[in-house]
VOGU-3710 file (C-alpha; in Angstrom, 3 decimals, decimal comma):
1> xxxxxxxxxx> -5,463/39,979/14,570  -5,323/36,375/15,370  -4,548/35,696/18,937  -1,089/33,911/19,433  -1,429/30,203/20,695  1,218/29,378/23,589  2,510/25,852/24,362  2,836/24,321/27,317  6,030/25,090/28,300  5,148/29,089/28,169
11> xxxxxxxxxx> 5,807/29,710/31,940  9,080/28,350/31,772  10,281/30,398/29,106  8,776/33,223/30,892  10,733/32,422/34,126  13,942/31,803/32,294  13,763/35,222/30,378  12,827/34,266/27,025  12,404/36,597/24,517  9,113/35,355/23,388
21> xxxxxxxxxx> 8,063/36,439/19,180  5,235/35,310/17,158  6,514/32,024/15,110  3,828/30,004/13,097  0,911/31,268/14,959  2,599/30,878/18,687  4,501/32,773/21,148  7,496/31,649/21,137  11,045/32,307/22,645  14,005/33,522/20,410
31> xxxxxxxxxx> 16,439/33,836/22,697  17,259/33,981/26,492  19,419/36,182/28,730  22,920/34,726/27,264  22,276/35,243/23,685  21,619/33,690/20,318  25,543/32,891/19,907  26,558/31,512/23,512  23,132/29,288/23,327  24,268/28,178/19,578
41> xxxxxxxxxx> 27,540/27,086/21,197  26,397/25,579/24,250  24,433/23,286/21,606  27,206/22,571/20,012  29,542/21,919/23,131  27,234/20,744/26,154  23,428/20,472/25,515  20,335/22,823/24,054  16,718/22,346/25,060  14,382/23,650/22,724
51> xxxxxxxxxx> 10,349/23,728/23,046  8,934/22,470/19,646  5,895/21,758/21,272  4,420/24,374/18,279  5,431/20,960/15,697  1,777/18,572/14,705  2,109/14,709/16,015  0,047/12,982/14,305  -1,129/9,129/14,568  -1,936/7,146/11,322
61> xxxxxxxxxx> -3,599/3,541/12,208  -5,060/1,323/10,216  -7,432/-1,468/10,683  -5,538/-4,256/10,068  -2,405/-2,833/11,666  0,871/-0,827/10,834  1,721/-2,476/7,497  -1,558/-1,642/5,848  -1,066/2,158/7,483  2,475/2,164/5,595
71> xxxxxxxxxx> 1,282/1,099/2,894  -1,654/3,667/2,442  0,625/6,531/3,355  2,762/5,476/0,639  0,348/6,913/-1,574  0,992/10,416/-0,521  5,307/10,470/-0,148  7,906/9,283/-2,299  9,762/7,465/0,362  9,814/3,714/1,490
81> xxxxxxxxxx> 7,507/3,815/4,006  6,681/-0,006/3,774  10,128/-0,910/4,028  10,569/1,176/7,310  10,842/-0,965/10,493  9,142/-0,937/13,938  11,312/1,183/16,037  12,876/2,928/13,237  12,262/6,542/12,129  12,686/8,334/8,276
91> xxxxxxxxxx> 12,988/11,562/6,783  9,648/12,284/4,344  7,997/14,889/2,088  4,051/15,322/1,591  3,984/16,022/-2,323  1,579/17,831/-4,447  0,511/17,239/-7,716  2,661/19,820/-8,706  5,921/17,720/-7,297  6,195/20,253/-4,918
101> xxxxxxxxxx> 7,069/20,256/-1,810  3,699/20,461/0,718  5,715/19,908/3,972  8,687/17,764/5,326  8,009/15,516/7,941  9,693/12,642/10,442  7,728/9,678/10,109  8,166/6,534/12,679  7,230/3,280/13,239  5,666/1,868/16,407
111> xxxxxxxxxx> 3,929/-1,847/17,460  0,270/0,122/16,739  0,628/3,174/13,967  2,938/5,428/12,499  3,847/8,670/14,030  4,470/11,444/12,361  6,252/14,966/13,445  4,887/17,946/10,801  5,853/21,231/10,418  3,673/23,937/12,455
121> xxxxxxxxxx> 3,041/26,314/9,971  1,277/23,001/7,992  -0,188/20,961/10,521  -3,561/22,146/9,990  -3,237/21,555/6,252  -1,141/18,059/6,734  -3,996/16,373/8,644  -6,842/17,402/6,157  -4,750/16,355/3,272  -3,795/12,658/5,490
131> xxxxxxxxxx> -7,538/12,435/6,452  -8,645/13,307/2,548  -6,009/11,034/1,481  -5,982/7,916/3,882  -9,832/7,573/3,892  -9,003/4,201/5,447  -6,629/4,914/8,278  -8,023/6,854/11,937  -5,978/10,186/11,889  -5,022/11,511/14,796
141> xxxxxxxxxx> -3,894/14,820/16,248  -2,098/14,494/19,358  -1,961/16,929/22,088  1,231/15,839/23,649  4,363/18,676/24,250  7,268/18,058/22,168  10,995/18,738/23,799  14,107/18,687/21,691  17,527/18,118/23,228  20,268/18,531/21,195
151> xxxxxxxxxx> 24,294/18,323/21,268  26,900/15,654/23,091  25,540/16,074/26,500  21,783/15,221/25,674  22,898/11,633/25,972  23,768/11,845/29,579  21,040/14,144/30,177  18,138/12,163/29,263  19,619/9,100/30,377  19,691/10,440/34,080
161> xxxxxxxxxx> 16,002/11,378/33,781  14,933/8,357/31,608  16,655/5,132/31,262  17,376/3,536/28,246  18,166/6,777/25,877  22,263/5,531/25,900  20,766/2,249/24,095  19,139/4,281/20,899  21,026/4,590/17,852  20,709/7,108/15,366
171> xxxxxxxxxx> 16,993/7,471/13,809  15,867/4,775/16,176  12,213/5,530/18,256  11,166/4,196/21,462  9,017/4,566/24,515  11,246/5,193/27,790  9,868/5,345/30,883  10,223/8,141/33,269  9,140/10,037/36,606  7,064/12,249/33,953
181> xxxxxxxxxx> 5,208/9,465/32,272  6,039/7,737/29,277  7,854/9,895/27,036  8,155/9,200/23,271  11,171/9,361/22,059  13,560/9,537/18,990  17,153/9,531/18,498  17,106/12,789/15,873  17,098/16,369/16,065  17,499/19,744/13,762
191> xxxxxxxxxx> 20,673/20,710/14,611  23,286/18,334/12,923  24,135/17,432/16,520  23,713/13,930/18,282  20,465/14,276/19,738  16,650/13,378/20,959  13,067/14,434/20,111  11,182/14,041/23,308  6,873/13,884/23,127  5,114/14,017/26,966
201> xxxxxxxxxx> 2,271/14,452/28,228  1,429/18,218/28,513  0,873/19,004/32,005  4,365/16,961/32,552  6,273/19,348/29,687  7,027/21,869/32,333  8,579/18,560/35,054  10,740/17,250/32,217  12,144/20,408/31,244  13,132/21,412/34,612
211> xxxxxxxxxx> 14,729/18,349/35,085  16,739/18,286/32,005  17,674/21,633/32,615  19,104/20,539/35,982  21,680/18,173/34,344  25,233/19,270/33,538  25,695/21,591/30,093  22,145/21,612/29,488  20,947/25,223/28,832  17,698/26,470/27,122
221> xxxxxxxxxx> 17,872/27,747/23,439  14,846/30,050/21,136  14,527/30,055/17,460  17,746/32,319/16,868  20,230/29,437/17,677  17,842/27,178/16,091  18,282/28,760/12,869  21,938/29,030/12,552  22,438/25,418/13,869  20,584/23,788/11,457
231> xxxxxxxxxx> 21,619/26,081/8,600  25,106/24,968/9,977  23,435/21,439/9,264  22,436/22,103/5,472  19,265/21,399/6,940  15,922/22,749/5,083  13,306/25,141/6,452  10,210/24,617/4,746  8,560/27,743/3,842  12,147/29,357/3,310
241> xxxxxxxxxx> 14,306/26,974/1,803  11,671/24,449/0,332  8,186/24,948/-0,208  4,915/23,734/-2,615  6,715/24,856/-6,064  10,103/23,250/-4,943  10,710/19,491/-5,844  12,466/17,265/-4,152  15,063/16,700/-6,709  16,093/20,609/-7,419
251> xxxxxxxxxx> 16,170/21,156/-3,446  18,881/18,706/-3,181  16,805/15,883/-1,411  17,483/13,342/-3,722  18,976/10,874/-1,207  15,453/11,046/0,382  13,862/8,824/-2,533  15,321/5,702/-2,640  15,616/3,245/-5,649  12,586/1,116/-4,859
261> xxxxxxxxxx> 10,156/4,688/-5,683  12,308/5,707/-8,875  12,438/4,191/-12,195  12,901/0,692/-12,347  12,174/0,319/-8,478  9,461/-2,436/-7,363  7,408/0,094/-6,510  8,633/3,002/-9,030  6,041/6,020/-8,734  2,492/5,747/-7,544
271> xxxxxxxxxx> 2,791/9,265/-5,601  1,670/12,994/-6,184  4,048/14,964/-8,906  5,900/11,588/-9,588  5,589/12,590/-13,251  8,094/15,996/-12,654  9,765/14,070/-9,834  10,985/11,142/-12,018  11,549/13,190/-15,155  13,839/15,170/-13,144
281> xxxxxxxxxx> 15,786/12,239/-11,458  16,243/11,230/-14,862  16,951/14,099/-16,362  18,129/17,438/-14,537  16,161/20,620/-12,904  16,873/23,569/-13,871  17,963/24,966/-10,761  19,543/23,010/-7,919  19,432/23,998/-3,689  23,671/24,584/-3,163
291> xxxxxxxxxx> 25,572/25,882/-0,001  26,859/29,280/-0,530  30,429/30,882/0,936  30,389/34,047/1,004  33,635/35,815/1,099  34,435/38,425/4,118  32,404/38,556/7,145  28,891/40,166/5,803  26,539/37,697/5,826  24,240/37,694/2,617
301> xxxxxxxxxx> 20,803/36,607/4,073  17,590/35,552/2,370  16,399/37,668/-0,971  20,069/38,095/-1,828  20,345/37,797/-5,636  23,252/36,117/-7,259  24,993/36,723/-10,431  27,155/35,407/-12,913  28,695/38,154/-14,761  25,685/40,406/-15,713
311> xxxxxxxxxx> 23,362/38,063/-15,519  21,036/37,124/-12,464  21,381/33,241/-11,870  19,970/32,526/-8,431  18,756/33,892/-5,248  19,655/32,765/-1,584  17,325/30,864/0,915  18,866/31,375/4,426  21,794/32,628/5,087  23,972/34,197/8,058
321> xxxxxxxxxx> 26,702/34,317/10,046  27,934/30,808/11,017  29,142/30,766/14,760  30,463/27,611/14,850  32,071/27,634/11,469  32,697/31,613/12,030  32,350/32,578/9,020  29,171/33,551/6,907  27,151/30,724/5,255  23,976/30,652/2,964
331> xxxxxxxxxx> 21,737/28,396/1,024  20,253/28,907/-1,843  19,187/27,893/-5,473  21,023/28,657/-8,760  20,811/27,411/-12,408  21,888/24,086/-12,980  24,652/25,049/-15,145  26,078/27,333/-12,059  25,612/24,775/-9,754  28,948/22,959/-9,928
341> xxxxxxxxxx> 30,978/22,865/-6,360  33,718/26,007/-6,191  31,906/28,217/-9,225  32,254/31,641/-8,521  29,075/34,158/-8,334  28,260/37,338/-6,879  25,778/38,724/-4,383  23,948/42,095/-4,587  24,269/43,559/-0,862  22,945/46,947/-0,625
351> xxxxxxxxxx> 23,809/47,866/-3,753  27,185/46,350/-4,197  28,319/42,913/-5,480  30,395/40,639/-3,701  32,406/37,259/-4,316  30,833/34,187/-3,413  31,486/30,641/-3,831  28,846/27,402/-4,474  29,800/24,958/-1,877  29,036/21,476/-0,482
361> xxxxxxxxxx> 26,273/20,561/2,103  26,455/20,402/5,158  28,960/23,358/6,461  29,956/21,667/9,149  29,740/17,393/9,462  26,792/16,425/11,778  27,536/14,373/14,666  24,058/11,513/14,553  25,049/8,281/16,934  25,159/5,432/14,068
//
C-alpha cells in the first residue's frame, strides 16, 4: 500500500472535522460536520473554501521570455496559447497522439512564464510529458498550497484579507499582496460560481485559510459538494467524464479550440491527434458528451447504461442528485444520432429502465464576473 500524501492544510481539516478519504493519492476531506448538501448550498449562497492544494502548479519559462514559452507549449494543446495575454488565464487540454484527452489544465500568463494548474491524478505524468516536450523551456514544479474560494461572498472575502481581488474580472490572474505573503491569484473556480483560485506559500496555507474562514458566509467544503457543484456546472472531471481515448470534440469542448488551431486558421493544426481532432470538427464523432435529466428523484450515477428502444446507445459519466437544481442530473456520452437536445432514452437502474431526457449544458447558468 502506498502511503497517502497530506497537504498542507491537513490540521485544519482535522480541527474542523473533516471527513478525510483517499483522493488521487492524498488524504483528503469529503465533507465536514454540516454535510455534503448544506456545504453545496453555502457555496452557492455565501462562500466555500476548498483545499486543492492536491492540484500540480507548474512554471514553463523560456529563455527569451514568455512569448517563446507560449509558443513552444503550443506544440502540445490545441488552444491559442500565443494569443493569450499577460494577466489573462485559459482553459487547455494536453493531447495525445491518439486525440485524446491526457489532462485538462488552466494555463496563465504572467510578466516571467506561464503557469499552469494540472490535474492531481496527472501531475506526475504532465511534467514528464512538458519536460519531454518543451526541451527548451525550465519546467518547474511548485510547492506552493493551492486554496479555492468559491460563490458570491468570495469577493468580499478575499478582498478583506487581500486587496485588489474586487478589481479582477473573470479569467483574469494577478499577484495580490497580503499579511500571508504574496498570494497568486485567479479570478476562476470549479464550481460555476463567481470565484478565486488562491496559490501561497505552504507554511502560510493554514494563516490564509483561517482568515478566510473568519469572514462572513465563508464555510469549509470536501470533495462531496465539490462534485455536485461542478456537475451542476457541466463541468468535466477528467478521469470520469474525459480521459486519454476521449477527444475534445466528442466531449463537447469544442468552444475550447478556437478558429486560429482549426482548418483554415493561421496556425491550423501543428498539435498531438490534430489529425482525429480536425477530421472530427469537420466532420462529426460518433458519440457526443450531453447533459442527462433523469425523470423522478433516483439519481442514475456513473456506469448507468442508456437505451433507445432495445438497443444500448450510451452510458453516463457523473451523475446525481442536483441540490441546487433539486432534481437529479447526469452527464454522459451517447451516439451522435441520439444526441439531439429533448430525445428521449432510458436508463438501466437495478434492473429496471427509466425515462430520461438529453439536455443542454450547464444545468444551472454559472455566475463568472465578466
Amino acid at each position: 500500500m502506498t502511503e497517502l500524501l497530506r497537504t498542507p492544510l491537513y490540521g485544519l481539516h482535522d480541527a474542523l472535522g473533516g471527513k478525510m478519504v483517499p483522493f488521487a493519492g492524498y488524504e483528503m476531506p469529503v465533507q465536514y460536520p454540516i454535510g455534503v448538501m448544506k456545504e453545496h448550498v453555502a457555496c452557492r449562497t455565501g462562500a466555500g473554501l476548498f483545499d486543492v492544494s492536491h492540484m500540480g502548479q507548474i512554471s514553463i519559462r523560456h529563455p527569451d521570455g514568455p512569448d517563446a514559452a507560449a509558443a513552444a507549449l503550443e506544440r502540445l494543446m490545441p488552444q491559442d496559447v500565443i494569443g493569450l495575454k499577460a494577466g489573462r488565464q485559459r482553459y487547455g487540454l494536453l493531447l495525445g497522439d491518439n486525440g485524446g484527452i491526457l489532462d485538462d489544465l488552466m494555463v496563465a500568463r504572467r510578466d516571467e512564464d506561464l503557469f499552469l494548474v494540472v490535474n492531481a491524478a496527472n501531475k506526475v505524468a504532465d511534467l514528464a510529458l512538458l519536460r519531454d516536450g518543451l526541451p527548451e523551456c525550465e519546467v518547474t514544479s511548485i510547492d506552493r498550497a493551492l486554496i479555492a474560494l468559491q460563490g458570491p461572498a468570495a469577493e468580499a472575502a478575499l478582498e478583506a484579507v487581500a486587496g485588489g481581488a474586487a478589481e479582477m474580472s473573470f479569467m483574469d490572474v494577478a499577484t495580490l499582496d497580503s499579511a500571508f505573503g504574496p498570494l497568486w491569484v485567479s479570478r476562476s473556480g470549479y464550481t460555476g460560481e463567481d470565484g478565486f483560485e488562491i496559490s501561497v506559500e505552504a507554511d502560510q496555507a493554514e494563516g490564509l485559510a483561517r482568515a478566510l474562514l473568519d469572514q462572513d458566509g465563508v464555510v469549509p467544503v470536501g470533495l462531496g459538494a465539490r462534485d455536485s457543484l461542478r456537475l451542476e456546472a457541466g463541468l468535466c472531471l477528467h478521469g470520469q467524464d474525459i480521459d486519454a481515448h476521449t477527444s475534445p470534440v466528442e466531449a463537447n469542448l469544442l468552444w475550447a479550440i478556437p478558429k486560429v488551431r482549426r482548418q483554415g486558421g493561421d496556425r491550423a493544426g501543428g498539435f498531438p491527434g490534430a489529425e482525429r481532432v480536425l477530421a472530427e470538427i469537420e466532420g462529426a464523432p460518433t458519440r457526443l458528451r450531453v447533459g442527462l435529466l433523469p425523470e423522478g428523484r433516483a439519481p442514475m450515477r456513473a456506469g448507468v447504461e442508456l437505451f433507445s428502444g432495445d438497443r444500448a446507445v450510451g452510458r453516463i459519466a457523473s451523475g446525481g442528485f442536483g441540490p441546487s437544481v433539486e432534481h437529479p442530473i447526469a452527464m454522459g456520452y451517447v451516439d451522435i444520432d441520439h444526441a439531439g437536445l429533448g430525445t428521449r432514452l432510458e436508463g438501466e437502474l437495478r434492473g429496471r429502465r427509466l425515462p430520461v431526457e438529453v439536455t443542454g449544458l450547464p444545468f444551472r447558468p454559472a455566475t463568472y464576473k465578466r
